[in-house]
N, C-alpha and C positions, 0 to 999 in steps of 0.2 A: 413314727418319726415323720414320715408322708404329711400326716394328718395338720402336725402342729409347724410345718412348713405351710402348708394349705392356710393351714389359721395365719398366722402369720402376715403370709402375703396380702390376704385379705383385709387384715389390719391396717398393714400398711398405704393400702388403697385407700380407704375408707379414710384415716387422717388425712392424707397429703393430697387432697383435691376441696380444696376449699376455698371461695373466692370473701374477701375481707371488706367490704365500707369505709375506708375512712373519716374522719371529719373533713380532712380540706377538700374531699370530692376524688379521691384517689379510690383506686381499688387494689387489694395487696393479693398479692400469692406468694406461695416461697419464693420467687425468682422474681417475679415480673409485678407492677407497678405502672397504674395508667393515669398520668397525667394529664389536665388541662391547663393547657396554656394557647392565653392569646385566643379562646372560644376555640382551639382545636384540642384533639386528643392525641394526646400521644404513649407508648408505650417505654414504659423504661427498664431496661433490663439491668439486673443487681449483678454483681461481686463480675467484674471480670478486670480487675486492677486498678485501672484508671477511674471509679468511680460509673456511674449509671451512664448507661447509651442508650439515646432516644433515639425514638425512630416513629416516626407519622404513621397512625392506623390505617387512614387511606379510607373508612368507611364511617367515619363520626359523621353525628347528624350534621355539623356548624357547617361542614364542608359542603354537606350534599344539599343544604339550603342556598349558599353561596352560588356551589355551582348552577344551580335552578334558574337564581334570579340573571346569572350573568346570559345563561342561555334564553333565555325571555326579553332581556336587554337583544342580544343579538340577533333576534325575530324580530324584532322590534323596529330594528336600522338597518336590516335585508329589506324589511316590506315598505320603507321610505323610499329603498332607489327606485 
């Protein structure tokens, strides 16, 4: 009985970690769904009633390019005064 609890769980792991592709640039899991919009990413979490709740990765390239140039902008206009 041990054994094919052991299997089991095992199983279980093994399906349910899977990350998905989709066409429009999306990536699926069972829960979660990473969007871009707007050149950023965002993550969307599925079923909690009211439809998908996004919430900003905080670590997408588009950002951390952004932030680059704004900080190169502002070396830029320190080293003028």
């Amino acid at each position: 009985m041990k054994k094919i609890i052991l299997l089991a769980l095992t199983a279980l792991m093994m399906v349910g970690c899977f990350n998905k592709k989709n066409p429009d640039g999306t990536y699926t899991t069972k829960e979660q769904r990473t969007y871009i919009i707007d050149s950023c990413e965002y993550i969307g979490y599925l079923g909690f009633g009211n439809g998908d709740v996004l919430a900003h990765k905080g670590n997408c390239r588009f950002c951390k390019e952004r932030r680059q140039k704004e900080l190169e902008e502002l070396v830029i206009k320190l080293k003028e005064k």
